[in-house]
N, C-alpha and C positions, 0 to 999 in steps of 0.2 A: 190094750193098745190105745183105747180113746183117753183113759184117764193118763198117758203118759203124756200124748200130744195135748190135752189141757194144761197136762202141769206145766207143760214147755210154756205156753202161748202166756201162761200168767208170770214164771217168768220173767220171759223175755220184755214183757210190761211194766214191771217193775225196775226191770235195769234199766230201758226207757227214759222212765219217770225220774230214778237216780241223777242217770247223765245229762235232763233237762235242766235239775235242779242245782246241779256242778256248772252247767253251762250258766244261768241265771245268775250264779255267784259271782262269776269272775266279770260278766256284764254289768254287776253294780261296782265293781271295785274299779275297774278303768273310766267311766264315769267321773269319778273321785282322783284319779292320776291328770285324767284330761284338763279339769277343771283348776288341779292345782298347777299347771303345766302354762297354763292363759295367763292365771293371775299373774307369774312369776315373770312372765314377758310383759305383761301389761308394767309390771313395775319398773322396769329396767326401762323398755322404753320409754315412760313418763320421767324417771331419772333425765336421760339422754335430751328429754326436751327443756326440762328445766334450767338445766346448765346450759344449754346454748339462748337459749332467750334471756339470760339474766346479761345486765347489760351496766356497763358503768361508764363513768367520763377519764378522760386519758389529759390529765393539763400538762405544759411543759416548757422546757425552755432549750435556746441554743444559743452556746458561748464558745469564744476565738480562743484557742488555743494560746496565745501571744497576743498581747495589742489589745485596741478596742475595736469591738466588733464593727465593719463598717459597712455602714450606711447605704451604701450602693446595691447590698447584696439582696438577691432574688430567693428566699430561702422556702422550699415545697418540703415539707414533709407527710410522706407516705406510710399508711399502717397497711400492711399484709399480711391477711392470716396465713396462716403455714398451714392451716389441714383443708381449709376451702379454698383457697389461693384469691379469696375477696380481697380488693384493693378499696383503701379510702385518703383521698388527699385535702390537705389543708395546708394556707399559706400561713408563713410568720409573722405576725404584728406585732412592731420593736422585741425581737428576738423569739416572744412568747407562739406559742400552737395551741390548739386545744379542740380536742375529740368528745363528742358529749354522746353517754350513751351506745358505748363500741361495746359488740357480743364477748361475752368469755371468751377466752382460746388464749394459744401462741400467736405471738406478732412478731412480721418483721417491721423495724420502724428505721425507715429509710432518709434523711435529709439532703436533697440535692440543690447546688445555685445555681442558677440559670443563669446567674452573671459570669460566673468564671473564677468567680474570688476565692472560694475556699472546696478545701477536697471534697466529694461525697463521703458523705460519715451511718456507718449500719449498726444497727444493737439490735437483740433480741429480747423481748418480754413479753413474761407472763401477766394476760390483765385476769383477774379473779376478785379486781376492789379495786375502789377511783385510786385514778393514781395522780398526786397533784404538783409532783416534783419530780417526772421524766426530766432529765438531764441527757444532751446532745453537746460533744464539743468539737468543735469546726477548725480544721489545720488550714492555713492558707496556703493556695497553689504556691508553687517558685515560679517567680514570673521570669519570664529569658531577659536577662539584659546583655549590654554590650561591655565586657570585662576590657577595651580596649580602650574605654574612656574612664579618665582618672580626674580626681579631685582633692583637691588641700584644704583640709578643713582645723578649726581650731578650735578648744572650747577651754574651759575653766570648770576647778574644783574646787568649794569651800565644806569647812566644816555648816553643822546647824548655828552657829553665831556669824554666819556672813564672813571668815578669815579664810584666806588662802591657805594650801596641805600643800605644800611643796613634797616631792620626792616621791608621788604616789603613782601607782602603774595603772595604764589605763591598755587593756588588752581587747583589741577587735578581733571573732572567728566569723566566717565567712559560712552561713547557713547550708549552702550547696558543697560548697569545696572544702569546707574546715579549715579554710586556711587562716593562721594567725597573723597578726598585723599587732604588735605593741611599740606605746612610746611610754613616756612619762611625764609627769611635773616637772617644772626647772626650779632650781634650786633656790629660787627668791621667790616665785608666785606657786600658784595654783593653776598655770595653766601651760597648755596640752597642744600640739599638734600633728595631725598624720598627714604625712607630704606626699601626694601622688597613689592617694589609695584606687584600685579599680571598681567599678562598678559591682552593686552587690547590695544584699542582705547582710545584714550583720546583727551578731548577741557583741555588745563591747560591754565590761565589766568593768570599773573600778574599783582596787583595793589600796588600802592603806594599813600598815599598823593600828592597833587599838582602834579601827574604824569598821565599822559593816560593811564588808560588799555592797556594791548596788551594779546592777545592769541592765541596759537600756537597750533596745531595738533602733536598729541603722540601718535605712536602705537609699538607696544611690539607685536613680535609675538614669541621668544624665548630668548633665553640670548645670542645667536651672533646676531639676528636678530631687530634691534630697527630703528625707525626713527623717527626723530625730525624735523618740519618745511620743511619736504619734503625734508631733506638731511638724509643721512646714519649716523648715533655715530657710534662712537669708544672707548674705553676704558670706557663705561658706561657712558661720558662726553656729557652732552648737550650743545651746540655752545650759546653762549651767549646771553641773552636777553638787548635789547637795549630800554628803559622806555623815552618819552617826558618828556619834563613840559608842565604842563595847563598854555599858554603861553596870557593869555587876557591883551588885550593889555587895560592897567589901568590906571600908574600912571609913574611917574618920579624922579629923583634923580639930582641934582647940588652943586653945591661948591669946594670951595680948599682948598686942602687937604694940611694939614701941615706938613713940613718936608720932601715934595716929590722934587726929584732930576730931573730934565730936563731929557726927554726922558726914564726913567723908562716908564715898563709896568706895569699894575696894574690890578686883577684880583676882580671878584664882586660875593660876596658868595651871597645866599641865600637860608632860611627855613620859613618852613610857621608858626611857632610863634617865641614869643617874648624870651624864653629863652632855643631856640632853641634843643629842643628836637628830633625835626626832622632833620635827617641829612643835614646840608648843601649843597648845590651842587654850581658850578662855572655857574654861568649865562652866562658871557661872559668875552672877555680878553682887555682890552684898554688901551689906552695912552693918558695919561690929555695933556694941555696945558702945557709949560715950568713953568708957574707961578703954575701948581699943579690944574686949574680949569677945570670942566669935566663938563657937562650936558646929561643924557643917561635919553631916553625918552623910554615909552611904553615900560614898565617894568610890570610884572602878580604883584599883591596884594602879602605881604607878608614883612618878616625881613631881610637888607641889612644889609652888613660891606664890605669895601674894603680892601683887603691885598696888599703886593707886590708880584708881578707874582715871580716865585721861593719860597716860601714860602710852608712849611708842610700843607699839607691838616688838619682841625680840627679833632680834637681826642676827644673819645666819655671819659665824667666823669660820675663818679656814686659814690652814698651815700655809706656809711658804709654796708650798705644791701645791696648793687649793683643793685640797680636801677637806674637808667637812670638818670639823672638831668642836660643835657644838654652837647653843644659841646665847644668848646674854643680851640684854637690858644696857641699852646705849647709856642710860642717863641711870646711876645704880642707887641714886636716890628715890627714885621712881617705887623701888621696892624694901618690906618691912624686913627682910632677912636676904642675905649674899648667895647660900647656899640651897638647894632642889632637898624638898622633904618628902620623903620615904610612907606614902601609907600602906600600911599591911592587913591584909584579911584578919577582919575581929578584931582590929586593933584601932587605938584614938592615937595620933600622931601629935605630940606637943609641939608647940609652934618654940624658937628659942626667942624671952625675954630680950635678945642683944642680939646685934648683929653678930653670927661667926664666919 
């Protein structure tokens, strides 16, 4: 009996010993868990501060929608981060802002005018690198006027050689209302009037044949109060509109001209059909060779005649019923050929030897 209760006691000592030595195992091993469990936080957070302490400059600018930006205006712009709701403001100087040194993140970038003149304007951007061309662009309010007060205004249209566009439409819409207002050219000048327009904002366009669009901003705020093209009128006079040619570079023109005198100047009409209904205009002004030969390349598609520089601009004819049936040279000496010459894409247009 003693020697069984020995054996137990040594035993159960040994088992003891065993489960100390199981327990000491799994003690060094979490140790090792723990430890890589720290760094792994240590890291992430050290990420997390980097990126927010990195810090860059925000430059920028804000531009009118229409017009030129004016002068008056009170312009704050606001950065707000979107995940700390941090707010930083800076005013405009001549249009420009500039943030130095803003945290990473999302931004809201707010522009508001204290004046009243243009809409509040919002964007969103990511700063993560200087940013040195933030772009902001500014709508102007509509300001209330009184559509009850009217005004007659008048202006004029030349081409880029200073000549009157007779027959060209000149179209006013009305910013708030969209309402259209068109008149046009009279049929001897280059000018224009709108009789009785109401008070307003306005886009007015002019177009012509073989001419560019152009359109200019109108607003009417009383009968001494009007601006055009971002200048002040006077005497109800709008400053003049100045129309291109649709200038595609097509075809060509040569020959010599008969009758023409050593060192004359010579002027080169053009319309864009054949029995020139559409006003003529002067393309350009040149001087042949002494024997009278010229060649003038990359000329737009359309009907040529050369005159002599000095000569009456063409004068409009019309049928017994005064309709239009084209232009012609009062004095038919004035020019080296009777007949409108034709140039065509890729093509050189010979001038004719002799009047036909």
């Amino acid at each position: 009996m003693k020697n069984i209760s020995g054996s137990f006691s040594k035993l159960f000592l040994v088992s003891l010993l065993v489960g100390s030595m199981m327990l000491a195992g799994c003690g060094e091993s979490n140790p090792t868990s723990s430890t890589t469990t720290e760094d792994s936080s240590s890291s992430v957070s050290q990420d997390v501060t980097d990126n927010t302490a990195s810090q860059y400059d925000v430059i920028g600018k804000v531009s009118p929608t229409i017009g030129q930006f004016d002068t008056n205006a009170k312009i704050n712009i606001t950065l707000t981060n979107i995940a700390t709701k941090g707010t930083i403001t800076n005013s405009c100087q001549n249009q420009m802002f500039a943030f130095m040194k803003v945290n990473a993140g999302y931004y809201e970038v707010k522009a508001v005018d204290s004046s009243n003149i243009y809409e509040t304007e919002i964007i969103y951007k990511k700063v993560d690198s200087n940013i040195e061309d933030l772009s902001l662009t500014l709508t102007p309010k509509v300001q209330e006027v009184d559509d009850t007060i009217t005004v007659t205004l008048t202006g004029k249209i030349i081409d880029e050689y200073g000549k009157d566009i007779p027959f060209a439409s000149v179209t006013a819409v009305n910013t708030k209302t969209e309402k259209e207002i068109t008149t046009s050219t009279n049929p001897d000048s280059g000018e224009y009037t709108f009789k009785d327009m109401p008070a307003g904002t306005y886009k007015v366009t002019f177009s012509k044949d073989s001419f560019r669009d152009e359109t200019k901003d109108l607003k009417i705020t009383d009968e001494n109060t009007i601006t055009f093209d971002s200048k002040t009128v006077n005497n109800n006079t709008l400053s003049n509109v100045t129309l291109t040619y649709k200038l595609a570079q097509t075809g060509a023109m040569a020959g010599v001209l008969t009758g023409y005198n050593p060192g004359d100047k010579c002027k080169l009409y053009r319309t864009s059909n054949e029995n020139a209904t559409t006003v003529p205009g002067v393309i350009l002004k040149f001087t042949p060779q002494d024997n009278g030969y010229f060649f003038i390349k990359n000329l737009p598609t359309g009907w040529y005649i050369v005159a002599k520089d000095g000569c009456a601009d063409p004068v409009a004819v019309f049928d017994q019923n005064n309709n239009l049936i084209g232009y012609a040279f009062a004095n038919e000496d004035d020019t080296y050929f009777s007949s409108w010459l034709e140039v065509l894409t890729d093509t050189t247009t010979p001038v004719p030897s002799t009047d036909q």
